[in-house]
C-alpha positions in Angstrom: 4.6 -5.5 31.8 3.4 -5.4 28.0 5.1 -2.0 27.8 8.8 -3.8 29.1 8.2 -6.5 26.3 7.7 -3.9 23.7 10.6 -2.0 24.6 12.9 -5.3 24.8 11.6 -6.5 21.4 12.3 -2.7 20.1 16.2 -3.3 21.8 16.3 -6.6 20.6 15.4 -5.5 17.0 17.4 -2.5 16.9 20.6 -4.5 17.9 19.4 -7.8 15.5 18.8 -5.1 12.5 23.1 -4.0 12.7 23.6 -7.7 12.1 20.8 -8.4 9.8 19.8 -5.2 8.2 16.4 -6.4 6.7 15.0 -7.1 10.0 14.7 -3.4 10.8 13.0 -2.8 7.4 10.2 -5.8 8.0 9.3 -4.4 11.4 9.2 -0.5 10.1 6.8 -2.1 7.5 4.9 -4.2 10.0 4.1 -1.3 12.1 3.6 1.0 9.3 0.8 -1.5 7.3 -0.6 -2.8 10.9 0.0 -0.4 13.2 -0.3 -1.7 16.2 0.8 1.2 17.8 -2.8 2.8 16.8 -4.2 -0.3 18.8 -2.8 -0.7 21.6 -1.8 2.6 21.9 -1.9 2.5 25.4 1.5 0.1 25.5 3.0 2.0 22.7 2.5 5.6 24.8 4.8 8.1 23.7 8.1 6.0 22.6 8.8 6.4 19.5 9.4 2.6 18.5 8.7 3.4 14.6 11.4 6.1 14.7 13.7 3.8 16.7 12.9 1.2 14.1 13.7 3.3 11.0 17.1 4.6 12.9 18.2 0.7 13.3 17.5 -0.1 9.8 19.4 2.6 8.1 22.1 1.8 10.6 22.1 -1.8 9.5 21.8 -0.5 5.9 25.2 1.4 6.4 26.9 -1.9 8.4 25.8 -4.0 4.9 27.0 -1.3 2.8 30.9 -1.2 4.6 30.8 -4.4 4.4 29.9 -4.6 0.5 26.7 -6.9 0.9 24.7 -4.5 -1.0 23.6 -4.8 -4.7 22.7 -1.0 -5.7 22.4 -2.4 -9.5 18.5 -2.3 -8.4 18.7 1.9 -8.5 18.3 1.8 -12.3 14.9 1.6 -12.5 12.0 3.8 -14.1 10.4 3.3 -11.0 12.8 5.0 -8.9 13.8 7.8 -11.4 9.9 8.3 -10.9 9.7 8.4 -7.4 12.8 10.3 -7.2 11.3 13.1 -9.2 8.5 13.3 -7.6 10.3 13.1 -4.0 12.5 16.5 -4.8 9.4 18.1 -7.2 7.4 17.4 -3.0 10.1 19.2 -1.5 10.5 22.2 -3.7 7.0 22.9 -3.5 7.1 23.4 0.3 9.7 25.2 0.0 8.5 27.5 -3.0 5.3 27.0 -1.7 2.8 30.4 -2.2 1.7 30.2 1.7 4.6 29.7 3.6 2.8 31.4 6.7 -0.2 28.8 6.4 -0.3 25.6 8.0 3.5 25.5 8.3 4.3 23.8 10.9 1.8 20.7 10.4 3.3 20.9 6.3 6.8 20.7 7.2 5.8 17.5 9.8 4.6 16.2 7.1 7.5 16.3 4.9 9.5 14.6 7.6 7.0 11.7 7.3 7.3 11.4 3.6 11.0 11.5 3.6 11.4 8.8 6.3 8.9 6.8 4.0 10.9 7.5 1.1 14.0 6.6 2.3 13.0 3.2 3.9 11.6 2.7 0.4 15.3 2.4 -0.8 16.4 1.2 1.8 13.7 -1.7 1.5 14.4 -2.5 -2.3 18.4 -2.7 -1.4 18.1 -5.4 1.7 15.3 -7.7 0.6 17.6 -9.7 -1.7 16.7 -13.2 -1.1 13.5 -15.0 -2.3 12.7 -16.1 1.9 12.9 -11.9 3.1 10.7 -11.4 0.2 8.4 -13.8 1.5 8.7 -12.7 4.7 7.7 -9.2 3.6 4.5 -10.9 1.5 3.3 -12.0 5.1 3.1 -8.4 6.7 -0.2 -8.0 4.1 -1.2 -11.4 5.3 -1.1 -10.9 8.7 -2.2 -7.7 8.6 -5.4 -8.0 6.7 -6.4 -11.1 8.5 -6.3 -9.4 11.7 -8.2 -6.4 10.4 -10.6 -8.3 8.8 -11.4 -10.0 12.6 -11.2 -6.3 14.3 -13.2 -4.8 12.2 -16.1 -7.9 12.3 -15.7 -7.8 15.8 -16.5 -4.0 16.1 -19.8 -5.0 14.3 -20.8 -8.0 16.0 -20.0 -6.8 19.3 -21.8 -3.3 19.3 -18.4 -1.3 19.5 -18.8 0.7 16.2 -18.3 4.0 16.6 -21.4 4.9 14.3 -23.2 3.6 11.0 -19.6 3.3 9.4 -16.9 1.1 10.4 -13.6 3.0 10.9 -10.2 1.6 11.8 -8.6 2.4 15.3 -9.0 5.9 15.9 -6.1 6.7 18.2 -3.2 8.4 15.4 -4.1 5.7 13.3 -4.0 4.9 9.4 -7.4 3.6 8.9 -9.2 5.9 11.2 -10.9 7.3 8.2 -13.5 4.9 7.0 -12.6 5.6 3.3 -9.2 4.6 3.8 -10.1 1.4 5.9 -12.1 0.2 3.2 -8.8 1.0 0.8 -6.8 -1.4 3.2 -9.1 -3.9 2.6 -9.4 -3.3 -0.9 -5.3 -4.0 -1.4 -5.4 -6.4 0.7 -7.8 -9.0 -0.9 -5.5 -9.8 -3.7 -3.0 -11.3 -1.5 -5.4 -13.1 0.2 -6.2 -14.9 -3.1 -3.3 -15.0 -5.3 -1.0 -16.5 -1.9 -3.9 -19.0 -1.0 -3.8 -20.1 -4.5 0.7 -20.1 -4.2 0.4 -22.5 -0.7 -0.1 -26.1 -0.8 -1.0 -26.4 2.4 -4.4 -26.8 2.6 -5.7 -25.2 5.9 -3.6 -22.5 5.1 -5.0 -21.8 1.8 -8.2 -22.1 2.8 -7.7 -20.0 5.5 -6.8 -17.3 3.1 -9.9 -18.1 1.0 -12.2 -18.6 3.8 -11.2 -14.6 5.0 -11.9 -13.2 2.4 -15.9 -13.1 2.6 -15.4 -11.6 6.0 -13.0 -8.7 4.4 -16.3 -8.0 2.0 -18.3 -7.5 4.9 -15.7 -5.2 6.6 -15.8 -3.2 3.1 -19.7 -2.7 3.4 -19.3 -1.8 6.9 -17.3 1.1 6.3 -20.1 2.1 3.4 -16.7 4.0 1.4 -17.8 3.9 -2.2 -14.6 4.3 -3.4 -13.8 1.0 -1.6 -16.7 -0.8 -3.3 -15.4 0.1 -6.7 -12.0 -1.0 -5.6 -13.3 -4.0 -4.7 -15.2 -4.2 -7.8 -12.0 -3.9 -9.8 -10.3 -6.4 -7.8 -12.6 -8.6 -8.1 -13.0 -8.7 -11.8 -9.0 -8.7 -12.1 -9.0 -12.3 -9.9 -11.5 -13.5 -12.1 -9.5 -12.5 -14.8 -6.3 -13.8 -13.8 -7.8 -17.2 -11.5 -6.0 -20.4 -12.6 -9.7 -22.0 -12.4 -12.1 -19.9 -14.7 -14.5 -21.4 -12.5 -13.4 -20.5 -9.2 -12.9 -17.1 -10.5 -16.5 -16.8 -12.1 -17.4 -18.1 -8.1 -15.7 -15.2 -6.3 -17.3 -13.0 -8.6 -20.8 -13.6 -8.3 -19.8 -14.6 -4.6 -19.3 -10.5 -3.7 -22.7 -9.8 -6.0 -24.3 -12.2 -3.2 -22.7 -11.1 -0.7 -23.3 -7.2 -1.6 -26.7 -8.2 -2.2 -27.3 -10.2 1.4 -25.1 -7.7 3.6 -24.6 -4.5 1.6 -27.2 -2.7 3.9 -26.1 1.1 4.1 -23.1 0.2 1.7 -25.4 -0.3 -1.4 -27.9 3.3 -0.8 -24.5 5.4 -0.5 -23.4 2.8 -3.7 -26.1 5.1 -5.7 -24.7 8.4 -5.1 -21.3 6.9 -6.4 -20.6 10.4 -7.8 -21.7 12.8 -4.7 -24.8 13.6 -6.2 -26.7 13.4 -3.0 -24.8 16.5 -2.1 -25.8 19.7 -3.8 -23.3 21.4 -4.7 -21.3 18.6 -5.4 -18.6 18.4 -3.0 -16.4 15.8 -4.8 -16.3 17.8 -8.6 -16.0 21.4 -6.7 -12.6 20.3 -4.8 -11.8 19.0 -8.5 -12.5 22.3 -9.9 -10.8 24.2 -6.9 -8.2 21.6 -7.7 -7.7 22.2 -11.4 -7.8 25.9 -10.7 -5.2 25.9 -8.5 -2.8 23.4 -10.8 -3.7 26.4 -13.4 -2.5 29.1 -10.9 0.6 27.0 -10.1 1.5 24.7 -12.4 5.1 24.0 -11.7 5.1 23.7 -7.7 1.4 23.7 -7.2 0.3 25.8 -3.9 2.7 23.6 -1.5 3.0 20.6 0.5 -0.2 20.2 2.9 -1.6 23.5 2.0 -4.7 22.7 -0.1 -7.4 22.9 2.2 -5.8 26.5 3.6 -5.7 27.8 -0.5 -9.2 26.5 -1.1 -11.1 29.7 -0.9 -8.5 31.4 -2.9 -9.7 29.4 -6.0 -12.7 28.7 -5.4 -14.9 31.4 -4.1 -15.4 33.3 -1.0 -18.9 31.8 -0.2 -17.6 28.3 -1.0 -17.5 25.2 1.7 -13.9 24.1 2.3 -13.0 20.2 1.5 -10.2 18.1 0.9 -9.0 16.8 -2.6 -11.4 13.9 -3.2 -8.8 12.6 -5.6 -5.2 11.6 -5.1 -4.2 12.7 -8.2 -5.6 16.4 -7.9 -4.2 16.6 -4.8 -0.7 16.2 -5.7 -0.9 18.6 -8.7 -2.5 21.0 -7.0 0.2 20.8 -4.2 3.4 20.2 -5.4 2.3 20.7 -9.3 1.7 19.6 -12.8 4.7 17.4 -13.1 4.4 15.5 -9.4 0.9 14.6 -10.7 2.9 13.1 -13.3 5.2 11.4 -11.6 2.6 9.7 -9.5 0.8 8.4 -12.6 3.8 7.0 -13.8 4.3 5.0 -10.7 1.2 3.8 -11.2 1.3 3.2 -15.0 5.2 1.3 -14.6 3.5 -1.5 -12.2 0.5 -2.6 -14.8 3.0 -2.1 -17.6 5.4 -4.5 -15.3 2.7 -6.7 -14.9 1.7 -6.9 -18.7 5.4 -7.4 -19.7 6.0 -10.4 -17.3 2.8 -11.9 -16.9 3.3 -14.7 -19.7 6.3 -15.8 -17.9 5.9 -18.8 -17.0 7.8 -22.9 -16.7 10.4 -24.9 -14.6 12.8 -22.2 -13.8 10.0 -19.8 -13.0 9.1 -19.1 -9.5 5.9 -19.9 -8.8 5.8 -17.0 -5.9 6.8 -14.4 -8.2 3.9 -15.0 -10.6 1.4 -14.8 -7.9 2.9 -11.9 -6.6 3.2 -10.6 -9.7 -1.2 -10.8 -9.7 -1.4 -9.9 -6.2 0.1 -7.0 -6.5 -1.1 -5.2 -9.5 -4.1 -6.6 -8.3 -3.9 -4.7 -5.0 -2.4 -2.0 -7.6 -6.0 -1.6 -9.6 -7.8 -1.2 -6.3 -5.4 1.2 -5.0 -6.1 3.7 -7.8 -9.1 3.2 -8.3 -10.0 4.2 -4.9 -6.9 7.0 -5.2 -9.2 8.8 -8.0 -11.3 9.2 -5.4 -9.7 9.7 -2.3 -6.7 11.5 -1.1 -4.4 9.0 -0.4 -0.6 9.9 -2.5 0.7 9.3 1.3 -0.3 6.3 2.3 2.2 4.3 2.7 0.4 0.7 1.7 1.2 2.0 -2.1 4.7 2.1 -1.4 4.7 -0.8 0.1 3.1 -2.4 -3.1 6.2 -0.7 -5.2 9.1 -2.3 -2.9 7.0 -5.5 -3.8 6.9 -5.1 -7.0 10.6 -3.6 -7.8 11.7 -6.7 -5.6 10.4 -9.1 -7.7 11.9 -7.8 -10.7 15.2 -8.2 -8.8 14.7 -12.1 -8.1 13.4 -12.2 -11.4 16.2 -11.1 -12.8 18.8 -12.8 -10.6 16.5 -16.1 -11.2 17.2 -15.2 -15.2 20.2 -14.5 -15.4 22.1 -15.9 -11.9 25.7 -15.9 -13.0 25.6 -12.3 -13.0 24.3 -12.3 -8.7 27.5 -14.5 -7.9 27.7 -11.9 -4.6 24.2 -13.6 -3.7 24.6 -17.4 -3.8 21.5 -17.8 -1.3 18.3 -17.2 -3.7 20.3 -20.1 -6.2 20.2 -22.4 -3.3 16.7 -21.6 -2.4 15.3 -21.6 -5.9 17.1 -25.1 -6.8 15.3 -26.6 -3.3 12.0 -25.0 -4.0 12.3 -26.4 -7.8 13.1 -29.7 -6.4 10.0 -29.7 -4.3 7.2 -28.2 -6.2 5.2 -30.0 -8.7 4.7 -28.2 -12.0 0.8 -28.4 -12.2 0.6 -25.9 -9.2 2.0 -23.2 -11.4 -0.5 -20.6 -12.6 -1.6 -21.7 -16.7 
């Protein structure tokens, strides 16, 4: 019965996104940031519904374009010359790639996964054009983090873990690694802050408030110490940027309590931050093997995927064989120099976006812009941080974050500057309701 319903809501979307292209993009998002498919795998079974998903948006996305309802002004970015860049610099190194006869097959399935994310990327920034879709796609973290923060608690508390550490659904999931779990949580936080501090309703921002103690605890579950500096970082950020200086100061020294009551296994692997109870240390040899390998290669890097099968070729024939441990080294030493580049830069346009509109601020400013604009550099900070020390340049939370962001440049603008959006009278009308409902003191000082 479950598996009819998901197969009529994947019909119904599929025909809803030719009308309304953006609905395709939400759910590709919702079931790439929740996957529910790596939950209840057992409805999903084989169909395809994320492929089906992606088909219907980019067949929407060509219904919009006939029909001139797309705005491709938003192209001109540094942010997408980036990520364009680094999208061909990905594919020439497979292609050029010095071990074309290793790993092939699982490389090149790869690719395919990176260029459907890519191109729902633009296809994302082009059909979320109104400030109620961006909203909508706000609530995918939302949702998605709250139920993950349950799940994961109720693992604990109901003796399910699969061992000491707490690891997302295991069945072809995202978060089945316990590292990269904790680096859900870790981007997810900030939204859970900066949006309870955006609603007025009460039980709904307190809500939001009241879940994030119980994401902490999901965080020292996993025992990732990449995720407890990323939520270090976070942390001080939304103390940093808190309207209330106090309440900031609270959810500081709230996580110091918290680490200190329920840190348990979290806090001893919290001392070997930097692998030293490993010896050698595994984390600075895949840097080394890393660097050697960006020095062998440093245009196209070894290829796509092909890291762990060149390992011994840099780094010794009596060596142990690891991954990256490093986001960063494992694109350079993959697709090269200049990728590694390009991903920096990605990174480094969102703070500097961040910085250059963070001031903005009065009546004709939207309040959900500004918070955004906190949550996600927020979730930004923690992202990298944990990205320094994990591989995670596919994961597609981070491009998630950078449709947010990109987006909210674009209703900043058209909030700026309307006359020149006259093909998009629907933000106007929803700005000049939500400016006649709001109450200035609720914006962020």
């Amino acid at each position: 019965m479950t598996t009819i319903l998901l197969f009529l809501l994947t019909v119904g979307t599929f025909v809803g996104s030719l009308f309304q292209a953006w609905l395709g993009v939400t759910a590709y998002y919702v079931l790439a940031i929740l996957s529910p498919q790596s939950i209840w795998y057992w409805i999903f079974g084989d169909m395809r519904v994320s492929f089906y998903i992606a088909i219907s948006a980019l067949m929407g996305f060509i219904v919009a374009v006939i029909s001139k309802k797309v705005n491709f002004s938003i192209l001109k970015s540094m942010q997408n010359l980036y990520l364009l860049i680094f999208w061909i610099l990905i594919h020439l190194s497979l292609v050029f790639s010095q071990f074309a006869n290793t790993n092939e097959l699982e490389s090149r399935y790869r690719m395919e996964l990176i260029d459907k994310m890519f191109i729902m990327y633009f296809v994302a920034i082009l059909l979320i054009d109104t400030r109620k879709k961006f909203h909508y796609f706000i609530t995918i973290m939302l949702v998605s983090v709250i139920f993950y923060t349950y799940w994961g608690n109720n693992q604990y508390f109901s003796g399910q873990m699969w061992g000491p550490r707490l690891m997302g659904p295991i069945f072809n999931g995202n978060y089945k690694d316990e590292n990269t779990f904790a680096m859900f949580f870790v981007l997810g936080i900030p939204f859970l802050y900066f949006m309870g501090c955006y609603y007025q309703n009460r039980f709904l921002r307190y809500m939001l408030w009241g879940t994030i103690p119980f994401a902490w605890h999901a965080i020292f579950l996993t025992a990732s110490r990449g995720g407890l500096l990323g939520i270090g970082v976070v942390t001080l950020f939304i103390g940093y940027r808190s309207k209330s200086k106090l309440l900031g100061m609270g959810i500081i020294i709230g996580l110091i309590v918290a680490l200190s009551l329920q840190g348990g296994y979290m806090r001893e692997r919290g001392k070997t931050i930097a692998g030293k109870d490993a010896e050698p240390n595994p984390r600075l040899e895949s840097w080394k093997t890393g660097i050697n390998m960006m020095k062998a290669h440093p245009l196209l890097g070894v290829g796509l995927n092909k890291f762990v099968p060149a390992y011994l070729y840099y780094s010794g024939p009596d060596a142990s064989v690891h991954v990256a441990h490093s986001a960063v080294i494992q694109v350079g030493a993959e697709c090269g120099v200049l990728a590694a580049l390009m991903f920096l830069l990605l990174n480094i346009n969102l703070i500097y976006q961040f910085w250059k509109h963070r001031g903005k601020r009065g009546d004709r400013v939207d309040p959900l812009l500004s918070y955004t604009n906190d949550a996600t550099v927020a979730s930004l900070l923690g992202f990298f941080t944990c990205a320094i020390f994990l591989d995670l340049a596919w994961y597609e939370n981070f491009y998630y974050l950078l449709v947010l962001s990109i987006v909210r440049l674009k209703l900043l603008k058209m909030e700026e500057d309307h006359d020149s959006y006259t093909e998009t009278p629907t933000y106007r009308d929803e700005l000049q309701g939500f400016h006649n409902e709001r109450v200035r003191k609720s914006y962020i000082t």
